[in-house]
Jmol script that loads the backbone (N, CA, C; Angstrom):
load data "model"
ATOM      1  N   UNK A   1       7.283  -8.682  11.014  1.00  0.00           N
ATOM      2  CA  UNK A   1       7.483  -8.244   9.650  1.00  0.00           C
ATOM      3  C   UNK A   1       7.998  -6.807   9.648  1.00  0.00           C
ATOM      4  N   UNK A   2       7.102  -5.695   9.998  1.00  0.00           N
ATOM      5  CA  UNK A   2       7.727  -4.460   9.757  1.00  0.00           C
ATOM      6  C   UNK A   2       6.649  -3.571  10.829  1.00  0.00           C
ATOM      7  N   UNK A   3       6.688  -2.507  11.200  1.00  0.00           N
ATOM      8  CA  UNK A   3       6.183  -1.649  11.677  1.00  0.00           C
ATOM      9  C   UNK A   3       6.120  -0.240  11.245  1.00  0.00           C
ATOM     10  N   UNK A   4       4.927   0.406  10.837  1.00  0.00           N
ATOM     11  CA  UNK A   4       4.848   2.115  10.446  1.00  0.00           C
ATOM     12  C   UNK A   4       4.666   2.188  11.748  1.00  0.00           C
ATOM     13  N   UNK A   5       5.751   3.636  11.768  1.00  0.00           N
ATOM     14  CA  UNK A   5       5.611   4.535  13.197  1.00  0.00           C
ATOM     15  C   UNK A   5       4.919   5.896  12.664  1.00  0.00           C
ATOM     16  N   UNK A   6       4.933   6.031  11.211  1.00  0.00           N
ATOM     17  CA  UNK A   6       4.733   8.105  10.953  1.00  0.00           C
ATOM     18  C   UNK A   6       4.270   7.377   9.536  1.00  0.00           C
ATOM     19  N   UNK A   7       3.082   8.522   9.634  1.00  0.00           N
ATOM     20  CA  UNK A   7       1.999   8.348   8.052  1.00  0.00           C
ATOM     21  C   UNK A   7       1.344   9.719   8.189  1.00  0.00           C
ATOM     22  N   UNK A   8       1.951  10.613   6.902  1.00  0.00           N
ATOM     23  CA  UNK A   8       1.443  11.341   6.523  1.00  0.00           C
ATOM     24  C   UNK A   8       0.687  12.006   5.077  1.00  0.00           C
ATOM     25  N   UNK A   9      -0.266  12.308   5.087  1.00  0.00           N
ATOM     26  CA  UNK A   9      -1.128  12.203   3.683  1.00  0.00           C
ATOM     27  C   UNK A   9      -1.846  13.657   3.957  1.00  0.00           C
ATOM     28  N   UNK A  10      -1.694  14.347   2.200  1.00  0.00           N
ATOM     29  CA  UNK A  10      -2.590  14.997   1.562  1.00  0.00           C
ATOM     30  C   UNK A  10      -3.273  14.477   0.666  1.00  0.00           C
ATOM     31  N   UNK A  11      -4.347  14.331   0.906  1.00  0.00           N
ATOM     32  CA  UNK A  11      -5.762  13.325  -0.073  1.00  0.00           C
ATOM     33  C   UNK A  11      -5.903  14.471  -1.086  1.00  0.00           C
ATOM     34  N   UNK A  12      -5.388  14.649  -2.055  1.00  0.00           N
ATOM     35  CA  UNK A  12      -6.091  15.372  -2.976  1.00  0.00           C
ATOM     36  C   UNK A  12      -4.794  15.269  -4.403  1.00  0.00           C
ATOM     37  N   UNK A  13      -5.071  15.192  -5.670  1.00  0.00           N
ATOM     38  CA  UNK A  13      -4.662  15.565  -7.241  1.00  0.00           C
ATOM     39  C   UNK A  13      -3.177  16.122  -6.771  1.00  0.00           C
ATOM     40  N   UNK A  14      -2.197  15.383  -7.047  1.00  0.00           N
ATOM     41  CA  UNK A  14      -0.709  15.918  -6.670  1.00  0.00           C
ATOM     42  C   UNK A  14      -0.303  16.093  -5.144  1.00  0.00           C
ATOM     43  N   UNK A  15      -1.287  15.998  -3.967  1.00  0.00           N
ATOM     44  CA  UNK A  15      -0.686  15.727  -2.676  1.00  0.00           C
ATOM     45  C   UNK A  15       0.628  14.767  -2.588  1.00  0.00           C
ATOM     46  N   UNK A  16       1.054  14.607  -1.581  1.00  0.00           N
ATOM     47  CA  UNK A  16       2.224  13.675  -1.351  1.00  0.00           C
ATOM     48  C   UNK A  16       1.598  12.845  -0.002  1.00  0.00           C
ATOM     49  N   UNK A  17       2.283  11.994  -0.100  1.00  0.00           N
ATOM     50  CA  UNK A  17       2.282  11.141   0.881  1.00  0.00           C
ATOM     51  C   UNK A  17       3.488  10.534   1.571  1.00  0.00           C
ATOM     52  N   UNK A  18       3.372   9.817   2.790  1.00  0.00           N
ATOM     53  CA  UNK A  18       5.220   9.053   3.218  1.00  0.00           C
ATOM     54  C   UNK A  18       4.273   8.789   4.378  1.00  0.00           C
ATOM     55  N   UNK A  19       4.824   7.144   4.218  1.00  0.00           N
ATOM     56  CA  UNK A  19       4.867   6.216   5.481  1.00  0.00           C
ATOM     57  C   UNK A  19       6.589   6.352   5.962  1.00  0.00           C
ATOM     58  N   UNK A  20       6.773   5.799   7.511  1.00  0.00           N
ATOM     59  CA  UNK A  20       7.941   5.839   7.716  1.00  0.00           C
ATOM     60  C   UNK A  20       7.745   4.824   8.859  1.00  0.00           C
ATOM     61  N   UNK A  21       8.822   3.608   9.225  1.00  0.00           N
ATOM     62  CA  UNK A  21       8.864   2.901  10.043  1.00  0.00           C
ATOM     63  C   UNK A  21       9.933   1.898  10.146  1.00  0.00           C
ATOM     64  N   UNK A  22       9.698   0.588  10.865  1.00  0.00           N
ATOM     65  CA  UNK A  22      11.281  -0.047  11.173  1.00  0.00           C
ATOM     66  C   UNK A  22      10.680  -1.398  10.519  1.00  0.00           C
ATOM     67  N   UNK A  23      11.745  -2.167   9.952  1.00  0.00           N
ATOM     68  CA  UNK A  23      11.091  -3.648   9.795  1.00  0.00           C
ATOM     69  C   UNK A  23      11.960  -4.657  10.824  1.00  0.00           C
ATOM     70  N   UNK A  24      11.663  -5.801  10.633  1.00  0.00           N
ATOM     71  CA  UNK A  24      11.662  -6.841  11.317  1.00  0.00           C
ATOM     72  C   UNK A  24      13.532  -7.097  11.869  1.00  0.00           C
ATOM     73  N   UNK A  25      14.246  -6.381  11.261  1.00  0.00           N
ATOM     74  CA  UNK A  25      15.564  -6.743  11.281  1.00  0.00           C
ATOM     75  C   UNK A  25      15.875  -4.805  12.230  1.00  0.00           C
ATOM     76  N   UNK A  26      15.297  -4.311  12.255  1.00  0.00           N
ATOM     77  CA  UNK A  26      15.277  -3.212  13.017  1.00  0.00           C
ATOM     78  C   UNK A  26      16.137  -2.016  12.140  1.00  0.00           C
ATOM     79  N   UNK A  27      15.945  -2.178  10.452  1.00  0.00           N
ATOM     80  CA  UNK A  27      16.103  -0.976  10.023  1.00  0.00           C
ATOM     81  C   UNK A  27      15.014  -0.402   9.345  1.00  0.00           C
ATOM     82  N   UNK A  28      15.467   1.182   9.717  1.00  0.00           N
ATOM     83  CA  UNK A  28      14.267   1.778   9.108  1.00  0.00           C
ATOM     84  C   UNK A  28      13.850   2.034   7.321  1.00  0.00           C
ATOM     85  N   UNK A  29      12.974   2.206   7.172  1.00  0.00           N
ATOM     86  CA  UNK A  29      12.302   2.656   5.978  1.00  0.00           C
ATOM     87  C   UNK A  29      11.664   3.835   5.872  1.00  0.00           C
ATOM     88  N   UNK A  30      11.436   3.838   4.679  1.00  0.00           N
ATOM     89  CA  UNK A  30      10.039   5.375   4.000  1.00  0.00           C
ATOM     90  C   UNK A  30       9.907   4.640   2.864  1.00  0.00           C
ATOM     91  N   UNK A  31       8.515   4.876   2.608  1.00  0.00           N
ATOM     92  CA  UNK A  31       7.565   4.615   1.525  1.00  0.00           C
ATOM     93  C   UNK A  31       6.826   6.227   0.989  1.00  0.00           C
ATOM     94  N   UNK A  32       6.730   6.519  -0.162  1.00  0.00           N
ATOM     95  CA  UNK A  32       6.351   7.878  -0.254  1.00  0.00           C
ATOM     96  C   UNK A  32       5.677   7.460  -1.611  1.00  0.00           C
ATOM     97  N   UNK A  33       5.291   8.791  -2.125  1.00  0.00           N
ATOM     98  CA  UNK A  33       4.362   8.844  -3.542  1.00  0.00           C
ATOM     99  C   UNK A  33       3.805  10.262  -3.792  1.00  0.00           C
ATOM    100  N   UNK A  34       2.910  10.305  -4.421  1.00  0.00           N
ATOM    101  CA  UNK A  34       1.941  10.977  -5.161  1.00  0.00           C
ATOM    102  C   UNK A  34       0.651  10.836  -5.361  1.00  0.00           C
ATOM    103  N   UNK A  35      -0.363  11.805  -5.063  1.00  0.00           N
ATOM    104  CA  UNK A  35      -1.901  11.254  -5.538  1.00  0.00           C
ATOM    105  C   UNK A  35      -1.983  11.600  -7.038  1.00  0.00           C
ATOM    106  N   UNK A  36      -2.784  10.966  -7.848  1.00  0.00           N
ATOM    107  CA  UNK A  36      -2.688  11.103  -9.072  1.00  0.00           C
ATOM    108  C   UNK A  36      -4.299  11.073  -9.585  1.00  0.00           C
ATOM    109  N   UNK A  37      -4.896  10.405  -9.282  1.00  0.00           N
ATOM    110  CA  UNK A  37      -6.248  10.411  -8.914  1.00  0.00           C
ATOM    111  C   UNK A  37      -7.279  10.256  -7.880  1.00  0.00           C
ATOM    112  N   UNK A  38      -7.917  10.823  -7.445  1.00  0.00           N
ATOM    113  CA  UNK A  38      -8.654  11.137  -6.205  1.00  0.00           C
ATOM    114  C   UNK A  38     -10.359  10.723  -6.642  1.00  0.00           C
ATOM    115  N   UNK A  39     -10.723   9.754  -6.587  1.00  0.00           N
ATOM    116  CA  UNK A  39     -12.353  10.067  -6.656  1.00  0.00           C
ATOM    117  C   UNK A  39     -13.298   8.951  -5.823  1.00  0.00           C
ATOM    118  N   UNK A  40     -13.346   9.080  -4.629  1.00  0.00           N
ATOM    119  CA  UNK A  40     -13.842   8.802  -3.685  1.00  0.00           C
ATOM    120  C   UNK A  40     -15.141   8.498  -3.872  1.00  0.00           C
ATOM    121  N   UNK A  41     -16.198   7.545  -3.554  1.00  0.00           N
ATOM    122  CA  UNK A  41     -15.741   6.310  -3.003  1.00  0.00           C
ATOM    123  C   UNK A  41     -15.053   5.369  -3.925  1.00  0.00           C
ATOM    124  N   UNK A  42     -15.035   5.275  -5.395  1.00  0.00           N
ATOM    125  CA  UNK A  42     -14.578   4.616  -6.117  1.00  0.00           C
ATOM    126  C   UNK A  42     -12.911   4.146  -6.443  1.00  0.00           C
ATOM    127  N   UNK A  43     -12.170   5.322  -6.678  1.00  0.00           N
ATOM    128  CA  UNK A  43     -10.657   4.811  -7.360  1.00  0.00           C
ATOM    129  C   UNK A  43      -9.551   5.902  -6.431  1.00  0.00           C
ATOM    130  N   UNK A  44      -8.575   5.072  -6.129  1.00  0.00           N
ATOM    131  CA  UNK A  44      -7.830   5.530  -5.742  1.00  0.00           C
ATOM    132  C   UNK A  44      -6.166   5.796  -6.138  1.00  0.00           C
ATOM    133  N   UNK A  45      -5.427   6.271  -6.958  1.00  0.00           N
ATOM    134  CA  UNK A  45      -4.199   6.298  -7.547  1.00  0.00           C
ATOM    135  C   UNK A  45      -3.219   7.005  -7.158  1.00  0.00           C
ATOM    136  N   UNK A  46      -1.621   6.255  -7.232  1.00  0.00           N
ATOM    137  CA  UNK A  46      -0.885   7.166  -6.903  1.00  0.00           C
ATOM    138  C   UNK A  46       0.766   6.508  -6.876  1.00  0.00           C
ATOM    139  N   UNK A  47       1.424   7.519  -6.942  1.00  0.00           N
ATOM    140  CA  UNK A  47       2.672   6.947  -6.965  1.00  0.00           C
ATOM    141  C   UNK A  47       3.263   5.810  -5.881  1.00  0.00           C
ATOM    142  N   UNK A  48       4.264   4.956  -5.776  1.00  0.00           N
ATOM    143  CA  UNK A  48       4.977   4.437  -4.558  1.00  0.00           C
ATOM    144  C   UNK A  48       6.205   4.311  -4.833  1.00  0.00           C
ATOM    145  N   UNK A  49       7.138   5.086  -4.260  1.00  0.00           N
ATOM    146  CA  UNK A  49       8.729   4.401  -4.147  1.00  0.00           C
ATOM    147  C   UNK A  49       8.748   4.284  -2.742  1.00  0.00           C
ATOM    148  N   UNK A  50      10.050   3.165  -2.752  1.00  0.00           N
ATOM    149  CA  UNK A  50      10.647   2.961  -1.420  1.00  0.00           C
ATOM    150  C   UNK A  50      12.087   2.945  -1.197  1.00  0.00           C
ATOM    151  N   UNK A  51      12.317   3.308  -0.006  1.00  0.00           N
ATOM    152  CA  UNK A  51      13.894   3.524  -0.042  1.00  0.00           C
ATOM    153  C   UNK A  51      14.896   2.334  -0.275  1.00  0.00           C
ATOM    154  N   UNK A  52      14.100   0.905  -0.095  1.00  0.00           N
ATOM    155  CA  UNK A  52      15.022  -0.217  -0.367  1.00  0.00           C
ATOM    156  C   UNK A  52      14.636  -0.724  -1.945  1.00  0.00           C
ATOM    157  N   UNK A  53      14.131   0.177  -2.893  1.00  0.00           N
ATOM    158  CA  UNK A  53      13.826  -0.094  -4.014  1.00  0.00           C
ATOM    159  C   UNK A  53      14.869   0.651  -4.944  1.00  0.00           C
ATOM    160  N   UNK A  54      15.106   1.078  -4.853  1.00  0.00           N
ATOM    161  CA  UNK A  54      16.455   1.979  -5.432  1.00  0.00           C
ATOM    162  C   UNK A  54      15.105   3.255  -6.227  1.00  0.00           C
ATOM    163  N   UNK A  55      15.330   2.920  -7.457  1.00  0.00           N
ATOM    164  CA  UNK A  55      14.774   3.857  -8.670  1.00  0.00           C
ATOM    165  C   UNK A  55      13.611   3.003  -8.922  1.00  0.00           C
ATOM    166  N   UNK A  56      13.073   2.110  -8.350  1.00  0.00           N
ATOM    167  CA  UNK A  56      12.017   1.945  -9.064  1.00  0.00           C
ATOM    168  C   UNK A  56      10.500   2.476  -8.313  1.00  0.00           C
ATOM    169  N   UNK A  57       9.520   2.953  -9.464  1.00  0.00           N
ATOM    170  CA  UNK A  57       8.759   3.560  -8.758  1.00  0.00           C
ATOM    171  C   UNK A  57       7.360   3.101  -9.572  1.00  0.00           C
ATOM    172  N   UNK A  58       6.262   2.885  -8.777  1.00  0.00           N
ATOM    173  CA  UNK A  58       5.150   1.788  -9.349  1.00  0.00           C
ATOM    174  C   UNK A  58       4.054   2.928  -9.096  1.00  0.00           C
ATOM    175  N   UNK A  59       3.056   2.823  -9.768  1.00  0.00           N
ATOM    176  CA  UNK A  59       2.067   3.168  -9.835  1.00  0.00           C
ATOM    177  C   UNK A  59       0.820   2.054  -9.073  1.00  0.00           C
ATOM    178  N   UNK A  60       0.214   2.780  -8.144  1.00  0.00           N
ATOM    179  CA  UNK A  60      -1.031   1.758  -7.371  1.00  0.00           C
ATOM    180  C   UNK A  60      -2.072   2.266  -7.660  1.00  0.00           C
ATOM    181  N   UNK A  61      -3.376   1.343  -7.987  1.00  0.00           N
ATOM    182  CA  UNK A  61      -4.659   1.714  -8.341  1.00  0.00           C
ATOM    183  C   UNK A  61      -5.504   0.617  -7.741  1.00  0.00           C
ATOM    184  N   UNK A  62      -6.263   1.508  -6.826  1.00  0.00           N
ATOM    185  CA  UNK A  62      -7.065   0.795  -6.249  1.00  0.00           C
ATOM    186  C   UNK A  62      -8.611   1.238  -6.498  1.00  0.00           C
ATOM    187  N   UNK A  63      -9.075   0.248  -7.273  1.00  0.00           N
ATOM    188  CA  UNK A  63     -10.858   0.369  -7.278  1.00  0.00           C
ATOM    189  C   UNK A  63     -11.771  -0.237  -6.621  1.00  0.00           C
ATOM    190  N   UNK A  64     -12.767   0.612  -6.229  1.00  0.00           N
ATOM    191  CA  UNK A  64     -13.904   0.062  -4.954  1.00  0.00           C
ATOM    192  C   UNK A  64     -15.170   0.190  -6.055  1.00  0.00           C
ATOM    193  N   UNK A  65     -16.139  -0.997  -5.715  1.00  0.00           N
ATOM    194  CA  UNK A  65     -17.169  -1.269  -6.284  1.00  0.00           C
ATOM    195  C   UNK A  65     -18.069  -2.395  -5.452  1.00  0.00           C
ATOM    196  N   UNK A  66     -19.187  -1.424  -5.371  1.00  0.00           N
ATOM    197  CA  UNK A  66     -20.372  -1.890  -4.081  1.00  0.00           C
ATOM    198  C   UNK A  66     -20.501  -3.888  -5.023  1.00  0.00           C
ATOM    199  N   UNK A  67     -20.342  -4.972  -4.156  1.00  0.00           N
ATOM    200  CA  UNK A  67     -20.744  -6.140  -4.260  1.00  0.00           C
ATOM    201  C   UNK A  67     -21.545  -6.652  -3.457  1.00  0.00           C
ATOM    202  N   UNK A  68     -22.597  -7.160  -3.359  1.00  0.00           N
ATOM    203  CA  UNK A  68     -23.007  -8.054  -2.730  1.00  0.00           C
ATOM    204  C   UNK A  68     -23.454  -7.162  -1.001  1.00  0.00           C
ATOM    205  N   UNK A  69     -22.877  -7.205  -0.230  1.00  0.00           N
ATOM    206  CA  UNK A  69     -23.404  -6.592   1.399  1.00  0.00           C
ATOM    207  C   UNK A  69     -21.769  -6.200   1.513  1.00  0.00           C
ATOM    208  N   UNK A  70     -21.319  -5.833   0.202  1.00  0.00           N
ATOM    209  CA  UNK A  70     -19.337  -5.331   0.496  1.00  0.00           C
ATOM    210  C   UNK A  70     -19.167  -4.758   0.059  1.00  0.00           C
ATOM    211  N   UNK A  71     -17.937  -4.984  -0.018  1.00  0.00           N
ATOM    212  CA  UNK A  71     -17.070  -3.972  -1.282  1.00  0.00           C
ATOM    213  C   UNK A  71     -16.128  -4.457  -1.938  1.00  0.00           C
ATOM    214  N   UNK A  72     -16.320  -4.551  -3.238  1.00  0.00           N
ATOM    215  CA  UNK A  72     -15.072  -5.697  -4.119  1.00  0.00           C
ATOM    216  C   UNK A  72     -14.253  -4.605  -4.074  1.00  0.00           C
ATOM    217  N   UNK A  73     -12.874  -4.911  -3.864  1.00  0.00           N
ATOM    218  CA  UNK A  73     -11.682  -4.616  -3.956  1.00  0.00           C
ATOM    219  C   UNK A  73     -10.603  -4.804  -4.684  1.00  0.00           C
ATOM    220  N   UNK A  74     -10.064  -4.025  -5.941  1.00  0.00           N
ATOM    221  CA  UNK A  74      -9.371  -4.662  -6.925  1.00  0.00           C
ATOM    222  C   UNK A  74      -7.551  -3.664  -7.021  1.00  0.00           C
ATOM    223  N   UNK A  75      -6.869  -4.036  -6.717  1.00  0.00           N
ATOM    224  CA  UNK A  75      -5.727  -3.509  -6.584  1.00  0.00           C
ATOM    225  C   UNK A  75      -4.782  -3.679  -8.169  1.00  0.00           C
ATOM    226  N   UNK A  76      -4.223  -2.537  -8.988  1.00  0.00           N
ATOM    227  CA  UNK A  76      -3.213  -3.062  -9.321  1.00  0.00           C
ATOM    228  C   UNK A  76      -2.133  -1.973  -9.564  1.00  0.00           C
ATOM    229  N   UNK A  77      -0.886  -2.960  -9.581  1.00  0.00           N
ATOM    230  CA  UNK A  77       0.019  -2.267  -9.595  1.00  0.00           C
ATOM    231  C   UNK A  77       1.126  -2.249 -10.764  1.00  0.00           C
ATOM    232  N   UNK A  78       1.539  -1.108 -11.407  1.00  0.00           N
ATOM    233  CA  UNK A  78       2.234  -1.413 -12.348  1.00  0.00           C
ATOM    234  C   UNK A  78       3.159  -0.302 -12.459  1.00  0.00           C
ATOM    235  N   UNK A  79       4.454  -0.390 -13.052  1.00  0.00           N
ATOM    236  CA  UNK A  79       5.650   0.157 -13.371  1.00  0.00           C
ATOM    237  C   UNK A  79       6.625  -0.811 -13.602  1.00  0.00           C
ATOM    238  N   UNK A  80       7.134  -1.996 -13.509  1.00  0.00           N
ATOM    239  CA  UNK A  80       7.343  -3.036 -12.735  1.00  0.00           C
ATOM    240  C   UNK A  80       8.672  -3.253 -14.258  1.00  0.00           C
ATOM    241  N   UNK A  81       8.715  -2.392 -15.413  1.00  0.00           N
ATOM    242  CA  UNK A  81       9.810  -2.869 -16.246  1.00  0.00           C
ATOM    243  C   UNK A  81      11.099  -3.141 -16.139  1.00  0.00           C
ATOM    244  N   UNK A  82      11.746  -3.803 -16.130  1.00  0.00           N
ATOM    245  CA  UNK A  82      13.319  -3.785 -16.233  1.00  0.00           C
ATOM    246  C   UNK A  82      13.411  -4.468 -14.506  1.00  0.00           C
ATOM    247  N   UNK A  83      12.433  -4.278 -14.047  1.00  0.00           N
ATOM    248  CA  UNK A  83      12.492  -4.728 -12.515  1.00  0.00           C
ATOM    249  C   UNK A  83      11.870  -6.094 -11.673  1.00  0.00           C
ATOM    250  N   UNK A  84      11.499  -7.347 -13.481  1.00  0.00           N
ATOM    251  CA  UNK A  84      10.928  -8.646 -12.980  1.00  0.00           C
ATOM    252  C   UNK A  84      11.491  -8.942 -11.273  1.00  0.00           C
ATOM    253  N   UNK A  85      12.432  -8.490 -10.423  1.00  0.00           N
ATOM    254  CA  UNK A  85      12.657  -9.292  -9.655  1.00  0.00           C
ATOM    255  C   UNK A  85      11.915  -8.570  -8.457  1.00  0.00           C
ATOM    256  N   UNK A  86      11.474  -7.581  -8.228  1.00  0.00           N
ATOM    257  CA  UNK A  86      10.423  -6.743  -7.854  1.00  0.00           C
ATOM    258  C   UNK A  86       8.759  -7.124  -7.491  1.00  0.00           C
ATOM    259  N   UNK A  87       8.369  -7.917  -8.676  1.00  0.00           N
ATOM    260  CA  UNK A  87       6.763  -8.233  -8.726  1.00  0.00           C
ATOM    261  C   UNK A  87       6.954  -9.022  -7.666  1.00  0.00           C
ATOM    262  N   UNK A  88       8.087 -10.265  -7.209  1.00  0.00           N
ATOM    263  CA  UNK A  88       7.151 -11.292  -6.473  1.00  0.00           C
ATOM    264  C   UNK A  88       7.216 -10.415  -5.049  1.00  0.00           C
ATOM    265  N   UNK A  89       8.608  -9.888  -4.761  1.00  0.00           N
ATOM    266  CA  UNK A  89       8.669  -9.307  -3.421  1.00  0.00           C
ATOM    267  C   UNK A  89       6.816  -8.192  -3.200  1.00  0.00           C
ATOM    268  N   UNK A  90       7.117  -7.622  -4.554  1.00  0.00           N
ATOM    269  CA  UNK A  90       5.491  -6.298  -4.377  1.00  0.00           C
ATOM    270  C   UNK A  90       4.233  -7.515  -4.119  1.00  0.00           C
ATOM    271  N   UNK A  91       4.175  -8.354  -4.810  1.00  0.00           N
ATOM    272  CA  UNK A  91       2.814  -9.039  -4.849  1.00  0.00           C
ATOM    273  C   UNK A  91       2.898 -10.174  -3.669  1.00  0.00           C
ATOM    274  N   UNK A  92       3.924 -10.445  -2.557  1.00  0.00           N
ATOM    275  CA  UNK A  92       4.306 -11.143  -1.628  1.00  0.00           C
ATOM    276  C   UNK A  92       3.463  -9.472  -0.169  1.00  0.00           C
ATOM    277  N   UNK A  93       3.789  -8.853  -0.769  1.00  0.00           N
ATOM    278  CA  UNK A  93       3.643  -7.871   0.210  1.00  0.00           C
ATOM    279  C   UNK A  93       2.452  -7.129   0.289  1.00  0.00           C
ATOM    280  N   UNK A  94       1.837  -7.206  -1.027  1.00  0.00           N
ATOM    281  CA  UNK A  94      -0.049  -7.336  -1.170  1.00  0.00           C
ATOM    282  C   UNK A  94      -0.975  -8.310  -0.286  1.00  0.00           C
ATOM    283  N   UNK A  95      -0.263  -9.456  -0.606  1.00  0.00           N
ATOM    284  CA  UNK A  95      -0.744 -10.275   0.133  1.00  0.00           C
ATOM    285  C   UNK A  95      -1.097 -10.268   1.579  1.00  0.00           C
ATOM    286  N   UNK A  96       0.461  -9.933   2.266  1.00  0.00           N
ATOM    287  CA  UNK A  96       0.166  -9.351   3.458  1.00  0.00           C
ATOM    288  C   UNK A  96      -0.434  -8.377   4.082  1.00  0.00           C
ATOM    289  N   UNK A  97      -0.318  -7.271   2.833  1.00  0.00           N
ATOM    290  CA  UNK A  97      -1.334  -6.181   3.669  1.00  0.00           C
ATOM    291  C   UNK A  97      -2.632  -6.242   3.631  1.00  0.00           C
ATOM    292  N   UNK A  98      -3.111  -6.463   2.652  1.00  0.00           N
ATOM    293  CA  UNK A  98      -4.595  -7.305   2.171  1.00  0.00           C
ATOM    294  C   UNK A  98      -5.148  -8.394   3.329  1.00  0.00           C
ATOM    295  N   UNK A  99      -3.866  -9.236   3.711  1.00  0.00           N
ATOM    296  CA  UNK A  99      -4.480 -10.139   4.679  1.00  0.00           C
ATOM    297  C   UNK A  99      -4.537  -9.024   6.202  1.00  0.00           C
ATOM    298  N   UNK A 100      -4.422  -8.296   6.199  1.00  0.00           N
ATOM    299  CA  UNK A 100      -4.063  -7.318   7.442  1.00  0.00           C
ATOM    300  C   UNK A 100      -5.514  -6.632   7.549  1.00  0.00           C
ATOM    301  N   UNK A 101      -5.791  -5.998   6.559  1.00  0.00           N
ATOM    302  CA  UNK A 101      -7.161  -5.293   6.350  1.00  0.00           C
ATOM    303  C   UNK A 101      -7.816  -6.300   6.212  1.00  0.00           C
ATOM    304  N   UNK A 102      -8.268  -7.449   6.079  1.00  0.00           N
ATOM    305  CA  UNK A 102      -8.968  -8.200   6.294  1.00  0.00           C
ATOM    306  C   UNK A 102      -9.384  -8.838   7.449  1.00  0.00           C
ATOM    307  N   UNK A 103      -8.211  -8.875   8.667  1.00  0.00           N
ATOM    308  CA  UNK A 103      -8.405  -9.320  10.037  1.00  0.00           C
ATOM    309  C   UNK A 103      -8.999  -7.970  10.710  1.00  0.00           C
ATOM    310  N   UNK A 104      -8.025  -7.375  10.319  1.00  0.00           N
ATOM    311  CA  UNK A 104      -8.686  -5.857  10.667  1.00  0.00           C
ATOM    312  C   UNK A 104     -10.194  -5.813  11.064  1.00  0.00           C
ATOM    313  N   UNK A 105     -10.998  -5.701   9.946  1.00  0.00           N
ATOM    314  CA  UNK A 105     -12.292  -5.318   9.404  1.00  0.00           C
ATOM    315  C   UNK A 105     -13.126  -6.228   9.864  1.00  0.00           C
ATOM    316  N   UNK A 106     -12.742  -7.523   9.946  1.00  0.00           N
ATOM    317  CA  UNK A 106     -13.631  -8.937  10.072  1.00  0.00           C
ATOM    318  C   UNK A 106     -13.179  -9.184  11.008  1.00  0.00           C
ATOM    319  N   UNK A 107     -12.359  -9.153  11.998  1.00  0.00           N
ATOM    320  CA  UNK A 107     -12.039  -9.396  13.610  1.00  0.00           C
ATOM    321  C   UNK A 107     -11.771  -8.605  14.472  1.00  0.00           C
ATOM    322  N   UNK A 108     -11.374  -7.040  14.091  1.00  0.00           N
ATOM    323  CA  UNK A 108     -11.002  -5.943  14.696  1.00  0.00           C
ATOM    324  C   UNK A 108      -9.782  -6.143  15.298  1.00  0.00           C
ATOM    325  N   UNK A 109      -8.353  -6.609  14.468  1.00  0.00           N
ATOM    326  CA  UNK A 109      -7.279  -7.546  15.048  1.00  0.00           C
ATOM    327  C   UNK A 109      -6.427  -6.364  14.444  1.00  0.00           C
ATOM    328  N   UNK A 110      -5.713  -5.800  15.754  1.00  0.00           N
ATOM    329  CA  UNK A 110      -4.225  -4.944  14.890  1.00  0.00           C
ATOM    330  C   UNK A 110      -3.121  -5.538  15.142  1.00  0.00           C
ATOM    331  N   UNK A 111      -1.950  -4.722  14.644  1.00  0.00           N
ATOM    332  CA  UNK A 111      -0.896  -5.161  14.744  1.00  0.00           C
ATOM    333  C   UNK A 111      -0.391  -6.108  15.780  1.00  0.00           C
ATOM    334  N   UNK A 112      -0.914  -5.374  16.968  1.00  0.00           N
ATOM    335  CA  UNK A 112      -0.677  -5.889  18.329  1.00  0.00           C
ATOM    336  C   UNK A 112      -1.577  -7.213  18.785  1.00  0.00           C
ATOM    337  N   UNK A 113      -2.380  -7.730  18.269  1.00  0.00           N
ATOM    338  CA  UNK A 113      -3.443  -8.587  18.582  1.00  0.00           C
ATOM    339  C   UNK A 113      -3.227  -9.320  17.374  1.00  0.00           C
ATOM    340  N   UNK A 114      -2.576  -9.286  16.429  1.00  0.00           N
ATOM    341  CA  UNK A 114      -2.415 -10.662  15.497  1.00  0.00           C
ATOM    342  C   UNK A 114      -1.328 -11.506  15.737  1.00  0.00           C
ATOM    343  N   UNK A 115      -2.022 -12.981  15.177  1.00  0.00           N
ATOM    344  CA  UNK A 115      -0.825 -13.584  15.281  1.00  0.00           C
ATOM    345  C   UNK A 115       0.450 -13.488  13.986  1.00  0.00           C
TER     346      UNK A 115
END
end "model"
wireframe off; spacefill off
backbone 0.3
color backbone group
């Protein structure tokens, strides 16, 4: 699928962020943003563009809330106007990373060790 080689983050109210790496066809990318809200352990917010997205730029919010012996995990993402053809590729690609942190955590499986 794709590979991050470079991830850099300031965790804090207006930090920046940028992933950078190659995908599956061997060109590269950047993913970048903004923190917008910071409040740990609970919510996490912040900008995302990407370089194969042209102008469009989404807002991610991720909330943590103690469940059960876990942690419910609720993601969403929105900016998404004028850009219906966007959601399935973004919510195709949730999927995957979601399923990633999940092998992760529950099998200790990285990049290199999944199938």
């Amino acid at each position: 699928m794709y590979r991050t080689t470079k991830f850099e983050t300031d965790v804090r109210i207006n930090g920046k962020w940028m992933s950078a790496g190659v995908s599956a066809n061997g060109d590269t990318f950047q993913v970048s943003g903004e923190y917008l809200e910071v409040d740990p352990p609970h919510r996490l917010v912040y900008t995302w563009l990407a370089t194969w997205t042209g102008a469009l730029k989404t807002t991610v919010r991720w909330d943590l809330e103690p469940h059960h012996d876990g942690t419910l995990v609720k993601i969403h993402d929105s900016g998404f106007a004028g850009h219906a053809d966007a959601v399935k590729s973004h919510g195709e690609g949730w999927q995957h990373v979601l399923s990633w942190v999940q092998a992760s955590v529950e099998k200790g499986q990285t990049i290199d060790t999944r199938n």
